[in-house]
C-alpha positions as CSV (number, residue, x, y, z in Angstrom):
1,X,4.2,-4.5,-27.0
2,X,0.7,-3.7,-28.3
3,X,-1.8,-3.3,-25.4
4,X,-5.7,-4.7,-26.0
5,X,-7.6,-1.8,-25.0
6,X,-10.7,-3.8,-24.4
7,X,-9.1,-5.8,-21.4
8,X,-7.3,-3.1,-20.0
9,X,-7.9,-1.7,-16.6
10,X,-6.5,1.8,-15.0
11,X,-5.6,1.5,-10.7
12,X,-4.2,4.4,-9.6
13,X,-3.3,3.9,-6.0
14,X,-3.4,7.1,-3.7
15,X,-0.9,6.6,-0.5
16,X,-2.4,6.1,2.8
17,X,-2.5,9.5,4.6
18,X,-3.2,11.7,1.5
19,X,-6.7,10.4,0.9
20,X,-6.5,12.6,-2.9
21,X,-4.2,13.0,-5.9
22,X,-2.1,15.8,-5.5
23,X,0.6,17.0,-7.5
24,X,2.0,16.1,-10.9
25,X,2.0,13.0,-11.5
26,X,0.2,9.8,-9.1
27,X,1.6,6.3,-8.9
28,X,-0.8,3.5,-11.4
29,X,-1.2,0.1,-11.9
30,X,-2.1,-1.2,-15.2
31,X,-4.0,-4.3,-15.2
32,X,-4.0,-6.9,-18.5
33,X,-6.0,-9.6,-19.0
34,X,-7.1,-12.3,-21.5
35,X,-10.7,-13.3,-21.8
36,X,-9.7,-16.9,-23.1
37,X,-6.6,-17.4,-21.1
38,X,-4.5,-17.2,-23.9
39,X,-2.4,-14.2,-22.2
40,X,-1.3,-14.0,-18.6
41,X,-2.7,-11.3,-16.3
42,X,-0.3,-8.3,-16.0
43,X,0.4,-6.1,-13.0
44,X,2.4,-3.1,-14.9
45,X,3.5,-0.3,-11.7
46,X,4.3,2.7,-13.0
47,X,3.9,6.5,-13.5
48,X,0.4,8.5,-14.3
49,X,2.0,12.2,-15.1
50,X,-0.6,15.0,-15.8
51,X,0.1,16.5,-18.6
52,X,-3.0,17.7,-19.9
53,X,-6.5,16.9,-19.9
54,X,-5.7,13.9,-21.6
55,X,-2.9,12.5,-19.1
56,X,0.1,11.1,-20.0
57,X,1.5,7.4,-19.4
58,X,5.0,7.0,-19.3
59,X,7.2,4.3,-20.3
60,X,9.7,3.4,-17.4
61,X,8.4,0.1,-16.5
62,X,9.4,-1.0,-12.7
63,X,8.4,-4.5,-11.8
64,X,5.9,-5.9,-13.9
65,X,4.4,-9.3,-12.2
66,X,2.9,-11.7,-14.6
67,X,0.0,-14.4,-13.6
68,X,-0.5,-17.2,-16.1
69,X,-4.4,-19.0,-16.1
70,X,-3.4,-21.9,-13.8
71,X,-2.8,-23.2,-9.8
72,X,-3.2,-21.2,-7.7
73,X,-4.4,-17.9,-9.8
74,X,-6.1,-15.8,-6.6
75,X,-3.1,-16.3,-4.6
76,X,-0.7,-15.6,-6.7
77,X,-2.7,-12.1,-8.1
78,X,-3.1,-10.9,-4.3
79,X,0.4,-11.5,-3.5
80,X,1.2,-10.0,-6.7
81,X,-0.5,-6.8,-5.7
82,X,1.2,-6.4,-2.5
83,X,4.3,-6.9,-4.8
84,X,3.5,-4.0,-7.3
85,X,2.1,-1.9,-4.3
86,X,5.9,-2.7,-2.5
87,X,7.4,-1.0,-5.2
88,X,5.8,2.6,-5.4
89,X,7.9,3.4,-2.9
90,X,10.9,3.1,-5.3
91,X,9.3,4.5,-7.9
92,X,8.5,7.6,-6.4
93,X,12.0,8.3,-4.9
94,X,13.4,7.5,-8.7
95,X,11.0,9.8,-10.5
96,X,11.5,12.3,-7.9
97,X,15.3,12.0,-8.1
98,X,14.8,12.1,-11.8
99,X,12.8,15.3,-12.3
100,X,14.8,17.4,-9.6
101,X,18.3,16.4,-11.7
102,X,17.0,18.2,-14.8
């Protein structure tokens, strides 16, 4: 998949309680939109990891929720986001099983 830079948008979502990003690496959503409708909008969770100053995106992909440009298009990007926010909670007990098996 190549990724238009121009319409792409960084979240990265810090869990209630911790109020900062702490640690390695910090849950993200990456958003992807079309100007002309010609692409659906994109809810990508995954994993920011701090690698450098630069940061590092990895590839695991965990639920990605797609939106196409017609009905309903508000409702179905808020529930969506409570989808992709539902599964950061898998996500981190994966990556954390993940990096303590190697």
């Amino acid at each position: 998949m190549i990724w238009d830079v121009a319409n792409t948008v960084n979240i990265c979502y810090v869990f209630a309680g911790e109020g900062h990003i702490n640690g390695q690496e910090v849950p993200e959503i990456i958003l992807l939109n079309s100007h002309d409708g010609s692409s659906s909008y994109q809810m990508i969770p995954g994993i920011f990891r701090f690698v450098c100053t630069n940061g590092l995106v990895c590839g695991n992909n965990f639920g990605e929720i797609r939106v196409p440009h017609k009905g309903d298009i508000v409702g179905q990007v808020i529930e969506g986001a409570y989808e992709v926010l539902g599964v950061f909670d898998k996500v981190m007990i994966i990556w954390s099983d993940e990096r303590n098996s190697s």
